[in-house]
N, C-alpha and C positions, 0 to 999 in steps of 0.2 A: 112372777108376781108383779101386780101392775103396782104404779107407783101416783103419789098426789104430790101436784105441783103446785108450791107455792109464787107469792111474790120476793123479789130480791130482799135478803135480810139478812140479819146478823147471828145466821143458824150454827156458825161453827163452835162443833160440841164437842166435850167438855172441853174446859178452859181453866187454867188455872187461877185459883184467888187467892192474893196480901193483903198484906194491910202496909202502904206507904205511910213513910213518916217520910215529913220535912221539917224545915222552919229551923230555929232555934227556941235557948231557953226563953226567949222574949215570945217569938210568936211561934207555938208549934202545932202541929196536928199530923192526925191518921186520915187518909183514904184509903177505902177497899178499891181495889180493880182486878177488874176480869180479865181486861185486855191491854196485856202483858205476855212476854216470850223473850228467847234468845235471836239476835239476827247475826250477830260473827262472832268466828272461837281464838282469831289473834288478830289483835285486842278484843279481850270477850267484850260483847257488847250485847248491851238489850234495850228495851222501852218500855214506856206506859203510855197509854193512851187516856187524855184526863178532857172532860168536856170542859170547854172553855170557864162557863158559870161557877163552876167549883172554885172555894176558897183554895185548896191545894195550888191549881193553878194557876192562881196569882205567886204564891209561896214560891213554887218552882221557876216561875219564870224568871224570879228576880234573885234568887237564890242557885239555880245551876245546878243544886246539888237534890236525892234524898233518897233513901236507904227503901230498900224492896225485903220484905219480912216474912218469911214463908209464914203459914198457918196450920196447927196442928187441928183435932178434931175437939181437943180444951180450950181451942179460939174461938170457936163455929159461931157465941152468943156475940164476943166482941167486935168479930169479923165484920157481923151481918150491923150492928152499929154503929159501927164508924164508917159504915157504907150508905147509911141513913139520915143521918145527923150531920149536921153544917158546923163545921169548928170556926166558925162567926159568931156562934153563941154560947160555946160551952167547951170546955179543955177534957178531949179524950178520955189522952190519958188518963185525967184525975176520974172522970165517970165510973171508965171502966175499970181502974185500979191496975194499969198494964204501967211498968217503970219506965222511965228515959234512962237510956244509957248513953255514953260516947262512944262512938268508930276511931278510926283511925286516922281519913282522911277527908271525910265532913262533919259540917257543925252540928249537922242536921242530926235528932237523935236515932238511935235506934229501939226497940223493943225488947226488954229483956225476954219477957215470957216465949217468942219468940224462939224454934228452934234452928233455925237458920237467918242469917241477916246478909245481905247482900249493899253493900255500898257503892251508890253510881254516883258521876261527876258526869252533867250534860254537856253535849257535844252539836248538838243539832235541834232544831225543832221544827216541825213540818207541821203544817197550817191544813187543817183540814177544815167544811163546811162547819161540823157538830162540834168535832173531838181533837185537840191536836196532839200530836206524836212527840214523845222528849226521848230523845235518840240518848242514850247515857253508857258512857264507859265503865264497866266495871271492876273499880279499884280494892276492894277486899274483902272476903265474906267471911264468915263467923260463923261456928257453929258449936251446939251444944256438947260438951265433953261428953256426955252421956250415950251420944249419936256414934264415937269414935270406936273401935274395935282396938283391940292389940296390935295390929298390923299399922294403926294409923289408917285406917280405912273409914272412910264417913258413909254410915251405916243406914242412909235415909229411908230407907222400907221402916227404921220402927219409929219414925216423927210421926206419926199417924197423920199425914199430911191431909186436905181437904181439896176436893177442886166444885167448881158452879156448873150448871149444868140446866139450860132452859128455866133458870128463876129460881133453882132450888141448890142447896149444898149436897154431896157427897163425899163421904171418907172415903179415901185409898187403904183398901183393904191389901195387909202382907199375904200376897196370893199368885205370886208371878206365873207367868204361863210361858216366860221361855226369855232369855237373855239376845242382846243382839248377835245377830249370827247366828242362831241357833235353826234357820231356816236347813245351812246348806253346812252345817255341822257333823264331822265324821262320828260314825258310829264307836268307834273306841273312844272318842272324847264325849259323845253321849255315858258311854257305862262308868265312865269316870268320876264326870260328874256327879250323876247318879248315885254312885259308890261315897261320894260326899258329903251329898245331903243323908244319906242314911245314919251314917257316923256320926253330921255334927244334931239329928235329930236322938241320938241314945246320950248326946252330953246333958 
């Protein structure tokens, strides 16, 4: 199959999307971002990537601190607003009617509606032409009791989470096609499995 090339761009697809909060109760707001990930697992660490212009990125920079808020597929409206809208002129949260909450270990609030929250404390910033990079440790995450299993298990297939995708939204559909490892997986631990999901589909 032949292939069309394009010019260098920012094609890598799907991507996940939040909604950042920072600030305090004096000055707060949401950002959407795409471009976000994990980059180390001791000390977990991650980033956002925020273009310079954004009111956020004032907030962050003098602040250090602000909480990464996964998105379910009952965010997708608030999502895609508070990825549109300048919180220079209008307070989010009251718009959309999404709560402030406190964290643990920033001022900065987080989202109740929210079923997971992630709280980072910045450690670095990397200066890029567009967009700069807030390198952030992450100090506590939160997540909806609802999500939790018997075992204590956080059960994130049923957040109905959301990710972006060339301009548009998509739900993560509960539909797995196969767990890590499961490449090079023995065939007794294949029927076992198997033999699991069948039992916890008759509960």
């Amino acid at each position: 199959m032949s292939k069309v090339t394009f010019k260098p761009g920012t094609m890598l697809n799907p991507v996940p999307v939040v909604m950042v909060s920072c600030g305090n109760s004096e000055k707060q707001n949401i950002i959407t971002i795409a471009w976000t990930g994990i980059i180390n697992s001791d000390p977990p660490m991650t980033y956002v990537s925020i273009r310079k212009s954004r009111y956020s990125h004032e907030i962050i920079s003098e602040s250090k601190e602000f909480v990464i808020n996964l998105v379910s597929k009952n965010l997708a409206f608030q999502t895609d607003y508070c990825g549109v809208k300048s919180g220079k002129d209008i307070d989010k949260f009251k718009e959309q009617k999404l709560t402030p909450i406190m964290g643990n270990n920033v001022k900065c609030p987080m989202i109740k509606e929210s079923p997971v929250n992630i709280e980072c404390k910045v450690k670095d910033i990397i200066e890029y032409p567009s967009h700069d990079m807030f390198v952030a440790e992450i100090t506590a995450v939160h997540a909806d009791e609802s999500l939790i299993d018997e075992n204590g298990k956080l059960q994130l297939e049923k957040a109905n989470l959301i990710a972006y995708s060339h301009g548009e939204y998509f739900e993560l559909k509960n539909n797995p096609i196969g767990k890590f490892g499961y490449s090079v997986m023995k065939p007794k631990t294949k029927k076992r499995i198997a033999k699991e999901k069948r039992l916890e589909r008759k509960k």
